[in-house]
C-alpha positions as CSV (number, residue, x, y, z in Angstrom):
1,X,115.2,98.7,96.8
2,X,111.6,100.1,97.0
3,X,108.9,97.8,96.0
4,X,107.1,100.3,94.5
5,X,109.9,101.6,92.5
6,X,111.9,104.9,92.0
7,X,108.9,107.2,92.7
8,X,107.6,105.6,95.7
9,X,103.9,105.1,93.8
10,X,101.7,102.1,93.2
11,X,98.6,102.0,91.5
12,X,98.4,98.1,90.6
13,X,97.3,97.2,94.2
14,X,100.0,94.3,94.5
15,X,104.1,95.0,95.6
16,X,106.4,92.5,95.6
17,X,108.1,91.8,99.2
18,X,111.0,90.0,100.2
19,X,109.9,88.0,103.2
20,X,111.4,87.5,106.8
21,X,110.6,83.9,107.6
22,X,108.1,81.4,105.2
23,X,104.8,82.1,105.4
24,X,101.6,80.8,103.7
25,X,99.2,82.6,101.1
26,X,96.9,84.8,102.2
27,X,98.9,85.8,105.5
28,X,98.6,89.6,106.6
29,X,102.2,91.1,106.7
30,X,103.6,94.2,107.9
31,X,106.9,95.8,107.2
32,X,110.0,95.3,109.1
33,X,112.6,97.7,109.4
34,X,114.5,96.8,106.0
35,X,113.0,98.5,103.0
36,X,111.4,96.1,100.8
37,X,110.6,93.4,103.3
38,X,107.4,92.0,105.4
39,X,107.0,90.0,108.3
40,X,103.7,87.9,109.9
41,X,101.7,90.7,111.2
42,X,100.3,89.5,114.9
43,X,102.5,89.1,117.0
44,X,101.2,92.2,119.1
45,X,98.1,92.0,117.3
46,X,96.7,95.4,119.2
47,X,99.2,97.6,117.7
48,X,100.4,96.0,114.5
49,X,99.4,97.6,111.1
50,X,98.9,95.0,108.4
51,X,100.0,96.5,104.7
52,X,98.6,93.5,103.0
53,X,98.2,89.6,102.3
54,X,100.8,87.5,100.6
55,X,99.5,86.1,97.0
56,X,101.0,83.2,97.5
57,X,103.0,81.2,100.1
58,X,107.0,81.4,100.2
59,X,110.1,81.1,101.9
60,X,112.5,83.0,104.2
61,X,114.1,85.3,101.5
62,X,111.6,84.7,98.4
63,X,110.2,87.6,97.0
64,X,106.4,87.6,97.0
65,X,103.5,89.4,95.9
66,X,101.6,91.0,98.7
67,X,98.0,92.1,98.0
68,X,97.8,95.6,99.4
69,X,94.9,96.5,101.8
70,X,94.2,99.5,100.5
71,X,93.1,97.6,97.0
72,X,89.9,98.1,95.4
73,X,88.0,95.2,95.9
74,X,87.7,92.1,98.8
75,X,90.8,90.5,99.4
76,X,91.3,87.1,100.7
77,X,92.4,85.9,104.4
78,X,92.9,83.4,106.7
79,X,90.2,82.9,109.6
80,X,91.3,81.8,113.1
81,X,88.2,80.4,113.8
82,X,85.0,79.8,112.6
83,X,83.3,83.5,111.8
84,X,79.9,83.4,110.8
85,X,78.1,87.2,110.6
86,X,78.8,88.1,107.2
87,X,79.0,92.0,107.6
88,X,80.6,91.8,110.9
89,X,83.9,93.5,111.8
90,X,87.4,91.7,111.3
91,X,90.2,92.0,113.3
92,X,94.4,90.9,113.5
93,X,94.9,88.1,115.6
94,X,98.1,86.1,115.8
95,X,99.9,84.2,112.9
96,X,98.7,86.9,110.3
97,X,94.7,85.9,110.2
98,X,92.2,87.3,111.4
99,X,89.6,86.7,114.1
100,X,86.4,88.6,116.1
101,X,88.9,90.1,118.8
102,X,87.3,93.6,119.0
103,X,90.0,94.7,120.9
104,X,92.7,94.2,118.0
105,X,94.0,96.2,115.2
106,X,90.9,96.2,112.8
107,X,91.0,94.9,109.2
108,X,87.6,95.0,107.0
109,X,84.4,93.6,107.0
110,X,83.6,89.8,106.3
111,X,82.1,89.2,103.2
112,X,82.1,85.3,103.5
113,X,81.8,83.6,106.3
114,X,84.6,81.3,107.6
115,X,83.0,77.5,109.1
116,X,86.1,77.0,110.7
117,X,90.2,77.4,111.6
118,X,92.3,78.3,108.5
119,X,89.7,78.6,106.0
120,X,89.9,81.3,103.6
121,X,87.3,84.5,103.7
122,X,86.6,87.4,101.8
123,X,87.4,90.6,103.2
124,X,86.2,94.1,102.4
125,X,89.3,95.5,104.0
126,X,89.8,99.2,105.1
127,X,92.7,101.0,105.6
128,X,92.0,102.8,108.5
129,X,93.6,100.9,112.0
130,X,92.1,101.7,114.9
131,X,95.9,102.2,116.5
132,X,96.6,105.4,113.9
C-alpha cells in the first residue's frame, strides 16, 4: 500500500515507510523496489537519490515516518565528519549521512555546522540530484 494513500499525493511533508533493515533517526533513505518501503540511501552514494530522513529510529519491518526532502523548511541529518562552512554544499555519503564529497549525489546546504562524526545538522535540502 502507498504511503501517500489512494491518490498518490502528499502535502504534509512526512510519509510513513516500512523499513528494510533498522536504522537510526535522521538517516537518508531511498526506496527499494516494494511499494511503501525505504532502505539506507549510500551504498553507491554517486547515484543514489535520497527521498528523505527517518523521524525517528526503527527496526527491520517498523513503519516509520520519513521526513521528505522536498519539505519546506531545514530538515535534520547526520554528518560523517566534522563540516564546518555553514552555506556550503552537502552531499550522500555512506550509511545515509552526509559528508563534503563533491563528487556524490547532492543533498542541500548546511545551515549548522557539524564539530564532528554523527552529530546532527540542519539542512536546507533541495530536491534536485545531480544524477537526474
Amino acid at each position: 500500500m502507498s504511503a501517500f494513500g489512494g491518490t498518490g499525493q502528499n502535502d504534509a511533508g512526512i510519509a510513513t515507510f516500512e523499513l528494510l533493515a533498522a536504522l537510526p533517526q535522521y538517516s537518508l533513505v531511498m526506496l527499494t523496489a516494494t511499494e511503501g518501503q525505504v532502505q539506507v540511501a549510500g551504498g553507491a552514494p554517486t547515484t543514489d537519490i535520497a527521498i528523505g530522513v527517518t523521524a525517528r529510529g526503527g527496526v527491520a519491518g517498523e513503519k516509520v515516518p520519513v521526513i521528505l526532502l522536498n519539505k519546506q523548511g531545514t530538515i535534520p541529518m547526520i554528518a560523517s565528519a566534522a563540516l564546518a562552512t555553514v552555506g556550503a554544499p552537502v552531499f550522500l555519503v555512506a550509511a545515509g549521512q552526509i559528508g563534503a564529497t563533491a563528487a556524490n549525489t547532492r543533498i542541500g546546504v548546511l545551515i549548522k555546522a557539524a564539530t564532528g562524526a554523527n552529530h546532527v545538522v540542519a539542512v536546507l535540502p533541495f530536491f534536485t540530484p545531480k544524477t537526474l
